[in-house]
C-alpha positions, 0 to 999 in steps of 0.5 A, spaced: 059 360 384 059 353 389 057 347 387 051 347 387 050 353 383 054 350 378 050 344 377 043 347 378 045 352 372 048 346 367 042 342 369 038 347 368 040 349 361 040 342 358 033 340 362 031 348 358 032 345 351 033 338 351 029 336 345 033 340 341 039 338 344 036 329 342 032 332 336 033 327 330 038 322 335 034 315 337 030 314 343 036 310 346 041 314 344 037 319 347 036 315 354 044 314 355 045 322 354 040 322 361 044 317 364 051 322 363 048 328 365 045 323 371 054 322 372 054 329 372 049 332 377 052 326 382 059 330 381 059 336 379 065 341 376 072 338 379 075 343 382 082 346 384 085 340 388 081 333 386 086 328 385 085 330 377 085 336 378 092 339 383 094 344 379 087 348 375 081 351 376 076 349 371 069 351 375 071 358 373 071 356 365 063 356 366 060 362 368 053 364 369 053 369 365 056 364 358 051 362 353 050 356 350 047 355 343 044 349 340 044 350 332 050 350 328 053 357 327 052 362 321 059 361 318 059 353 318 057 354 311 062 359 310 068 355 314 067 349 310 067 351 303 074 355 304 077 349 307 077 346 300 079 339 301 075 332 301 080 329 306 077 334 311 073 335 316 071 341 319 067 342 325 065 350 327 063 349 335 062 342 335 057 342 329 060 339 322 056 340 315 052 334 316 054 329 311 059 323 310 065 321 305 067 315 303 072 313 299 074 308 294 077 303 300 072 304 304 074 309 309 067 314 311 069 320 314 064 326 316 059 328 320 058 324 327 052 325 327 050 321 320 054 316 322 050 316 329 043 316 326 045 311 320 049 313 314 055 308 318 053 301 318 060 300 322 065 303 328 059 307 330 058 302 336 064 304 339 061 311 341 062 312 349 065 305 350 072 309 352 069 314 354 063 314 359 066 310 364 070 314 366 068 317 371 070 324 369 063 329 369 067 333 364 067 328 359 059 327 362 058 333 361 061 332 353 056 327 352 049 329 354 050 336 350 053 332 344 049 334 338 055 332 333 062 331 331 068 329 327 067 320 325 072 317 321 072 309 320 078 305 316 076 298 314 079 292 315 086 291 312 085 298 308 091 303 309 088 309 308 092 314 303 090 320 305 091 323 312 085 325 315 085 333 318 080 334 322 079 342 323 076 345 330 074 351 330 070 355 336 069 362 337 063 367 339 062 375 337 060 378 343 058 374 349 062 369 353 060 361 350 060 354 352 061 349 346 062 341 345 065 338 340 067 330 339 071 325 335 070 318 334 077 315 329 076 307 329 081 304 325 078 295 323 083 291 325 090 290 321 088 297 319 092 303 319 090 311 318 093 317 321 089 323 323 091 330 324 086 334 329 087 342 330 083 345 335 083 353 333 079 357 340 078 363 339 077 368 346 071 367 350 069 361 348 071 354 353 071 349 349 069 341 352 072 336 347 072 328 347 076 324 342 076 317 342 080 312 338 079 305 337 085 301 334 082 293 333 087 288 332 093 289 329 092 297 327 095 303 327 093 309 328 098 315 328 096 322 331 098 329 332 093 334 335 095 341 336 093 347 339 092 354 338 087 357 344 087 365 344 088 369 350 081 369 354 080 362 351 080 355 354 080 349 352 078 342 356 081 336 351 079 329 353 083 322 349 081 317 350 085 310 347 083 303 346 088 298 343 086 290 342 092 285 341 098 287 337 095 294 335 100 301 335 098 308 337 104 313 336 100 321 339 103 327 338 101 333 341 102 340 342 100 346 346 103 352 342 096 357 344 095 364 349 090 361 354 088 356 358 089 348 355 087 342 360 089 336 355 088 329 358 090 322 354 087 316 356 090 309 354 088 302 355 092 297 353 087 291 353 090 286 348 097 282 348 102 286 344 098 294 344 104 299 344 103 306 346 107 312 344 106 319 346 110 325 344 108 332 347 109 338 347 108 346 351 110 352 350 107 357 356 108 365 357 105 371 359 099 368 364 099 362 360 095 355 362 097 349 360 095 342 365 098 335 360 094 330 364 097 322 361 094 315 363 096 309 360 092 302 363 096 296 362 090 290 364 094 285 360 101 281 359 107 284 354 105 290 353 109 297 351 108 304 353 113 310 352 111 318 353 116 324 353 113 331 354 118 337 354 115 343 356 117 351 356 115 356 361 116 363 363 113 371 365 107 369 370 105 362 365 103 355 369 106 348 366 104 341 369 104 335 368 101 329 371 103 321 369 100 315 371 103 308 368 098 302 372 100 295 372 095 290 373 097 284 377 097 280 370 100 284 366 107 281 366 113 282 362 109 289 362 114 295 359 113 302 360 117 309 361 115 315 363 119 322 362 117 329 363 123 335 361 122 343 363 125 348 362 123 354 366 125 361 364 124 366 370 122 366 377 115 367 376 114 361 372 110 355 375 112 348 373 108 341 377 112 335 374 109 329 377 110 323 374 109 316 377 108 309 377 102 303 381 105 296 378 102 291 381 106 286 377 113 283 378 115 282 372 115 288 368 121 294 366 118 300 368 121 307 369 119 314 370 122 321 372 121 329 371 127 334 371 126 342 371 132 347 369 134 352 366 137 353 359 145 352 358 149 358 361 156 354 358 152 353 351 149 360 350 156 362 352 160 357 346 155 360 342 156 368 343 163 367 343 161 365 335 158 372 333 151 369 335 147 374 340 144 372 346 137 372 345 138 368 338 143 363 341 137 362 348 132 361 341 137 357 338 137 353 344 129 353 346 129 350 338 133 344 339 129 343 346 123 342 343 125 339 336 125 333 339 118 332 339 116 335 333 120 331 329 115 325 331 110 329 326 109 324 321 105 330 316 110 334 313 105 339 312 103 339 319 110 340 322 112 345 318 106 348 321 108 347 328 114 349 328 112 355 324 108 356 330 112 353 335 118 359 333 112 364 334 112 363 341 118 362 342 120 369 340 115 371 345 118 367 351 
């Protein structure tokens, strides 16, 4: 299809059911979804070769033949009473079961869509602040379809005791489907909260997702997004990060799925003394696709960002990386590194490493940089000369290149469970 038939096809769609699509939402709500699928039909699906997209080919996640459903799915009910946890949410493509929790500090969490239309009286108005002015037509396109999603707000000075899962799960029976899913994890200031996303992407299914995290003054938010997309499966996973004076955000994230992952974070520093930190980390084999895009904006002085993302890549698999560190001409005493490590494991592997820095500052310390190699000959060799078999001793090798991310995962739960997934596909690679 060409440009313009993907438009008219998404347009066409949204115009087709839009009154159920802004059932139940306000008026005004329901104008700023017009204005987002205004966005959208000004640029249309990115392609191959945009500035932002250099290394995948997303136009061709939306076929004409996909179909699109605007009511929860019949096993929502099911999924969520098996789930058994009061800290989680669970989202079946892109529609949670409707209700908020809230704890004995204060902490709501639940359903965006409740939150939206009332039963939040705080954080709601962060929605679309991070997101909508970005410029990017997938994220458009996530907002003018949203009809629910995952909502988590930590009040001022409250330390949430328990980590917050939020469980995205998307899949179809037959036919090809086009889901939307969204998160918004406000966090009040001096308030601290840590939330674990997992994205479950079952064949057939694209899955355009946009989470926004808000961290007002002095809080931290720490992160751990993990995904797991099946072979035929895609998933298109925007972050957006907005941090006040003296907030944190540490994020780490893994790729350890079989299809395609297109996973973008966006980071603004926009308060003195907000640090970032982004750990992440992919494993790709077979046809494999996964495409790590990361930008930090530092707009204000003494500001700190860190991100290390390593990757593994081999059969016929892509790996990329894009990194940007922009440096406004006020933010002194700005500090940032950027670093991305590969390990390519056969010819027909493809790794893009392109990390860089737009410094428009003098006083700053900056740095980045981006290897590609191949695993340690002399070190495989050390380790047969000791009874260890060369397939184990490349595996043991692999483990201790990756273990330097996940031993970033602040949920024991959930890093057993990503180096459970990580060993996997590992022996598959």
């Amino acid at each position: 299809m060409d440009k313009q038939v993907e438009q008219q096809r998404l347009l066409e769609v949204y115009l087709s059911n839009i009154e159920m699509i802004g059932e139940g939402f306000s008026g005004a709500f329901n104008a700023r979804r017009r204005e987002c699928i205004e966005d959208f039909r000004l640029t249309g699906l990115p392609r191959r070769g945009d500035e932002n997209y250099l290394y995948s080919q997303v136009r061709e996640l939306f076929p004409e033949q996909a179909e699109f459903y605007f009511t929860p799915p019949v096993w929502l009910e099911e999924t969520v009473a098996q789930s058994g946890s009061d800290e989680r949410i669970v989202l079946c493509n892109g529609f949670s079961d409707g209700t908020l929790h809230r704890t004995p500090q204060g902490v709501v969490y639940g359903s965006l869509r409740a939150a939206l239309n009332g039963g939040a009286q705080d954080g709601v108005g962060c929605y679309g602040s991070a997101a909508d002015d970005k410029g990017c037509a997938l994220a458009a396109l996530n907002s003018a379809f949203m009809q629910d999603g995952a909502f988590v707000y930590v009040p001022r000075g409250v330390k949430a005791g328990r980590r917050i899962v939020i469980d995205c799960r998307f899949r179809t029976r037959e036919q090809a489907q086009v889901c939307f899913g969204r998160c918004l994890v406000v966090a009040g200031e001096d308030a601290e909260a840590d939330i674990v996303l997992e994205y479950r992407v079952g064949a057939g299914v694209t899955a355009d997702c946009v989470v926004e995290y808000r961290a007002e003054r002095g809080a931290r938010i720490r992160s751990i997004q993990s995904d797991e997309v099946e072979r035929g499966g895609a998933l298109l996973s925007m972050n957006y990060i907005s941090q006040c004076e003296r907030s944190g955000v540490e994020s780490v994230f893994a790729d350890l799925g079989d299809g395609f992952s297109r996973v973008d974070f966006t980071t603004d520093l926009a308060g003195r003394e907000a640090e970032s930190r982004l750990w992440g980390l992919y494993l790709a084999g077979g046809d494999d696709h996964t495409d790590l895009n990361v930008r930090v904006n530092h707009a204000v002085p003494d500001c700190r960002s860190y991100e290390l993302v390593k990757g593994v890549v081999s059969g016929e698999a892509t790996g990329a990386f894009s990194g940007l560190v922009y440096v406004a001409p006020d933010a002194q005493r700005t500090e940032a590194m950027q670093q991305c490590r590969n390990l390519q494991l056969s010819d027909g592997a493809r790794v893009y490493a392109r990390p860089h820095l737009e410094i428009y500052a003098d006083d700053v310390k900056c740095s980045h940089g981006a290897t590609v190699g191949q695993l340690d000959g002399e070190q495989v060799y050390y380790m047969r000369q000791r009874g260890i078999g060369e397939q184990e001793a490349r595996r043991l090798q692999m483990r201790g290149f990756v273990n330097d991310i996940l031993a970033h995962c602040t949920c024991e739960r959930t890093c057993d469970r990503l180096r459970e997934l990580a060993d996997e596909k590992i022996e598959r690679l």
